[in-house]
N, C-alpha and C positions, 0 to 999 in steps of 0.2 A: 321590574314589578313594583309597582307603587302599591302602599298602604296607607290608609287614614281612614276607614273608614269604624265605626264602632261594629262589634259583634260580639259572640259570644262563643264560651268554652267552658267544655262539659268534661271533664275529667271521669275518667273509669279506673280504678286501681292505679298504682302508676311504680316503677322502679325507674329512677332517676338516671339514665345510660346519658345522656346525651342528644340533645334534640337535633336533628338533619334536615335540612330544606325549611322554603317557609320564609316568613322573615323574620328576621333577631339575627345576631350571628353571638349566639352566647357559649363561653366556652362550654364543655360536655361535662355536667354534675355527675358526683363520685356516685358508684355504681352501689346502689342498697343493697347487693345482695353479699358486698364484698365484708370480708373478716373485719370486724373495726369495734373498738369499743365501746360498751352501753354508755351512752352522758347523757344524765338523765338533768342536766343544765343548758341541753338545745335553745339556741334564742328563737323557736319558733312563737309567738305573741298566742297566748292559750286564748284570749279574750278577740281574736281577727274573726270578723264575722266572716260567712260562707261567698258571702258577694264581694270582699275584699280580700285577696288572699294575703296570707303575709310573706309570701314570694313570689315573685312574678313571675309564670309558666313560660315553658318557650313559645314566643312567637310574639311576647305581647310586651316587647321592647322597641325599641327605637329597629326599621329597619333599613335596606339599601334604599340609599339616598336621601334619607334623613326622615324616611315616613316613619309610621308610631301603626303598630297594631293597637289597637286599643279594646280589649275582652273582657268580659266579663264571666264568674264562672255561671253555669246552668245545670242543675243537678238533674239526674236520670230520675225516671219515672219506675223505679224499684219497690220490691218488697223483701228491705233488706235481710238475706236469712243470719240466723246464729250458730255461729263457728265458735265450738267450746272445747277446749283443751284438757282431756284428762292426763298427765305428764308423771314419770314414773320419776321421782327424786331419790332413789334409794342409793346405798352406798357406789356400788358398782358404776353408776352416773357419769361419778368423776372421774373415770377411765378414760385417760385417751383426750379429755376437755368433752366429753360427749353433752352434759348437762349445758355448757355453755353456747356449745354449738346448736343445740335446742332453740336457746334462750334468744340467740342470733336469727336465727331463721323466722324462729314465731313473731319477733320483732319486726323482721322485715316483712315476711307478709304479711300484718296489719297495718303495716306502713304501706304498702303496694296497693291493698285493696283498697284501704280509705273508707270513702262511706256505701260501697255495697254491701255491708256486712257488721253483724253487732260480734264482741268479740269477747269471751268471756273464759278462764280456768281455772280447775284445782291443779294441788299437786299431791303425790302420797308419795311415803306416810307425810301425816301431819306434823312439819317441824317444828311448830310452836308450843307441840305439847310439852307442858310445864314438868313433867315425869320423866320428860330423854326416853319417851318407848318408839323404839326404831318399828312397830308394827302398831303405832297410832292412827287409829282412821286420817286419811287423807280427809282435804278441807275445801271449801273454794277460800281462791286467793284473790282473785279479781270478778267481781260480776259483771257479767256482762252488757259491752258499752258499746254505745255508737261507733263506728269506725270516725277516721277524725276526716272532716270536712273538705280539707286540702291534701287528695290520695298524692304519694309522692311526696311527700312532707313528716318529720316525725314531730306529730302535734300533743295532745294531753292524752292520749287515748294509748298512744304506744309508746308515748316516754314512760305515761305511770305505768303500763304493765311490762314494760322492760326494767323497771325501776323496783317490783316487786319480785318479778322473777330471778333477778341480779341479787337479791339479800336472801335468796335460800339454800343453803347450802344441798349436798347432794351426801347423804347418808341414811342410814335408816335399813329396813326391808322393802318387802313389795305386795302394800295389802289391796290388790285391787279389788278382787271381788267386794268387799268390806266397800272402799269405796264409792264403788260406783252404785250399789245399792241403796246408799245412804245419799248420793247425788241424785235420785233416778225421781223422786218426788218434786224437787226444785226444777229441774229439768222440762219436769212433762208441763210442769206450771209455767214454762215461757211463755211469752205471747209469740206469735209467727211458728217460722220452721225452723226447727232445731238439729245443726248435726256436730254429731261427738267424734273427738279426731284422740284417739287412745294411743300415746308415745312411750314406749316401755322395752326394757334391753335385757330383761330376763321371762323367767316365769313368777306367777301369782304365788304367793304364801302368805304366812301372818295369820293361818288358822289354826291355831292350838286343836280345839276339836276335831281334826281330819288327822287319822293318824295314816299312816302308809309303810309300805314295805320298801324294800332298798331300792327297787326300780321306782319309784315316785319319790323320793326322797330328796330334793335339787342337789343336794354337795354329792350324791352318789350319781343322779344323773349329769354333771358336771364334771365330774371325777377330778373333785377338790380336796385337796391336804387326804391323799392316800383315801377317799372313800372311791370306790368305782359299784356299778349296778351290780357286781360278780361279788362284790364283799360285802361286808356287815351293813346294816341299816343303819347311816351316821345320824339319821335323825330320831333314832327310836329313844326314849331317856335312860331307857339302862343301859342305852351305850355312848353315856354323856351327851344324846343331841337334847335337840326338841323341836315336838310335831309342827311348831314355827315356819319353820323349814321343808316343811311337804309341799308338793306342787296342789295348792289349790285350784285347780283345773276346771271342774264342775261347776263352784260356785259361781268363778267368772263368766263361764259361760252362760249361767242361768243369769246372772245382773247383765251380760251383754243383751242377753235375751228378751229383760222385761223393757230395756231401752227402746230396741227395735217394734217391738209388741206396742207400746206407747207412740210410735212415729218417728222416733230420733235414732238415724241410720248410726252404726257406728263404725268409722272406718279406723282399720289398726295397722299402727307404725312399729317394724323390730327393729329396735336398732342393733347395732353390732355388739353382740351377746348374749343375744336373743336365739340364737340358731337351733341350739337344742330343744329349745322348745317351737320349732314350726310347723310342727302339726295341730298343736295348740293353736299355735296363731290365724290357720288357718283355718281351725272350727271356730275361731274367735267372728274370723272375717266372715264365714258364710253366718252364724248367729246373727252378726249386726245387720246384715244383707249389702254386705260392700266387698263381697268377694272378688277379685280380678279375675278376669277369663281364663287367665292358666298362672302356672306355679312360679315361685307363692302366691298363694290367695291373696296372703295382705300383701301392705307394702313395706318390702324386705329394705334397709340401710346395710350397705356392706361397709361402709368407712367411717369415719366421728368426724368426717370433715362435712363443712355445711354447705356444701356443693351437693355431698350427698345426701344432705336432711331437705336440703331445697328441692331436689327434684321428686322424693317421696311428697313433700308436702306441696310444691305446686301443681302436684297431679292433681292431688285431692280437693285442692282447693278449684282449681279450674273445673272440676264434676260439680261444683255446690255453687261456684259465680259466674264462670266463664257460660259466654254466650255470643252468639254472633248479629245475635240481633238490637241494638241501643236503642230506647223509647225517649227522645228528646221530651221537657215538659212543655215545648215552644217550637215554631217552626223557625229555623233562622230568618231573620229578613232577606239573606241573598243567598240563593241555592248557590252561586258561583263562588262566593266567597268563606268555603267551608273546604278547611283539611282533616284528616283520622294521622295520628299516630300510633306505630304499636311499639310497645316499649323505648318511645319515645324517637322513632325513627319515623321520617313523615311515607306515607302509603301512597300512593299513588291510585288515581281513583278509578283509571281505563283499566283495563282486562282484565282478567277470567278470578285475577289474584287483587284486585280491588274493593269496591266499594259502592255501593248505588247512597242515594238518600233522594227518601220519598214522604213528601211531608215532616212530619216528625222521627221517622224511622232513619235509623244508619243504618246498612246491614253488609258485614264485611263475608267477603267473597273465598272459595277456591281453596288455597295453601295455609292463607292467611286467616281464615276460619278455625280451620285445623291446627293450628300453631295456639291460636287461644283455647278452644278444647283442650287440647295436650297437657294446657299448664307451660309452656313454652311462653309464653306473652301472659300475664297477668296485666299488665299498664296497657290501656287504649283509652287514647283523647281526643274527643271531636272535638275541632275549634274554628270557629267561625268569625270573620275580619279579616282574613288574607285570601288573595286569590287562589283559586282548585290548583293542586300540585293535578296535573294530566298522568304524565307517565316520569 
């Protein structure tokens, strides 16, 4: 198979597995989704324009028999939407490394998506309040940015907000309603489409004004330090609590609700400790109108490992980017000399589980359609300058 000839490469999300087939024979880059810690001193070049990347993709190295893919990248014909993170820092977080495991995953899918997508979150409570009130409104932490140019790369876009997410610690309550009402104005003032991905391991509190009796109480519906639903009300004050402590239920549901009312679907994450409250979460989910077909409605985390945050969140993210269809901004110069990878494994473009390309369009086929739905493939890259892998 000889190469020399110039073309082009359109990157779509990318997690970095390992490229197969093709030319280059470069060894298989470490897998993004793997445990690894935040360094937020990546030599990726912040300043590497879009047409030059500051890593050379697979295929567009030297290949068998000394040919040279030579690619350039070509960005999709998108309207990138906004993926914004409301994320629950409260004390409980740090159970298990649960907050970190967050911190990893969110990282890695802004690194996967790249530029389909502007990416932006808070976090509650507000840890920089100058008072230490563990029931200070949540804040945003990062606004929302372009995904970085080079999908598959960690560029300025997800070092800085791995970089912000990494200096916050995990303490506090859990004042979501509060917050996300106070979001819900900035929000609706995006430009594009906006959807809210709500990550949280308990139920809502941090409302003084909502008093409750012992069954809505969290340390009695949790049956913590000797409170259970069948005894005293640990949150009432004459029995040393505070209404702090009640399941704010309503509230959130009414701020999940003026979201969805505005256009901004809100899908919701439980993580592990969440349990007791998942009938909550499931009126959460049908409020935002991102219910799942069957039980749980939202999407349930059983572990604090990020195996298990990946697959709740690559669901959701593949419902808001994933698509089967890629709108080139160019048509390649040679139909023949274009390959698709998905998650960086080359496709093969004959049958049912392939690929057509028609003019400008890619449009992937069969199994492999469904696998990007899923959320299973987030990384698909057309690249054009090497000849059609057939089968």
């Amino acid at each position: 198979m000889g190469c020399g000839r110039h073309g082009f490469l359109i990157l779509v999300g990318a997690s970095a597995i390992g490229a197969g087939g093709g030319c280059g024979n470069e060894p298989p880059l470490p897998s993004l989704l793997a445990d690894r810690p935040i360094d937020a001193s990546s030599s990726v070049d912040a300043t590497a324009s879009f047409a030059e990347p500051a890593t050379a993709p697979p295929m567009c190295n030297l290949g068998p028999e000394g040919g040279v893919c030579a690619c350039v990248d070509q960005p999709l014909v998108v309207d990138a939407p906004t993926m914004y993170f409301a994320l629950d820092t409260s004390g409980s977080m740090s159970d298990d490394n649960k907050w970190r495991s967050v911190q990893l995953v969110v990282g890695n899918l802004v690194t996967a998506i790249g530029p389909r997508a502007k990416f932006g979150a808070a976090t509650f409570p507000n840890e920089r309040s100058t008072a230490g009130d563990g029931c200070a409104l949540g804040t945003e932490v990062f606004a929302p940015t372009e995904g970085d140019p080079l999908a598959g790369t960690e560029g300025p876009t997800a070092q800085s907000l791995l970089s912000v997410l990494g200096a916050i610690p995990a303490r506090g309550g859990t004042p979501t309603a509060a917050t996300l009402a106070s979001l819900t104005p900035h929000l609706l003032a995006l430009p594009g489409t906006t959807y809210l991905i709500l990550a949280t391991d308990g139920g809502p509190n941090c409302d003084a004004a909502v008093a409750c009796d012992a069954g809505g109480c969290e340390p009695n519906i949790e049956a913590d330090d000797g409170c259970s639903t069948n005894g005293p009300n640990c949150c009432a004050p004459a029995n040393g609590g505070t209404y702090e402590s009640c399941l704010d239920g309503q509230a959130t549901i009414n701020a999940v609700k003026a979201l969805a009312a505005g256009g901004i679907p809100v899908y919701v994450v439980g993580a592990p400790g969440s349990e007791p409250y998942a009938e909550l979460l499931d009126e959460l989910a049908q409020a935002g109108g991102t219910a799942r077909g069957g039980e749980p409605q939202y999407y349930a985390v059983s572990t604090a490992t990020t195996t298990a945050f990946t697959a709740a969140i690559s669901s959701i993210a593949a419902k808001i980017t994933g698509s089967c269809t890629l709108q080139l901004n160019q048509v390649p110069p040679d139909p023949d000399l274009v390959n698709v990878f998905l998650n960086e494994q080359v496709l093969a473009a004959s049958g049912a589980d392939g690929w057509t390309l028609s003019g400008t369009t890619v449009t992937i086929l069969g199994s492999s359609c469904t696998e990007i739905l899923n959320g299973d493939v987030l990384d698909v890259r057309v690249v054009a300058g090497c000849p059609t892998q057939l089968k």
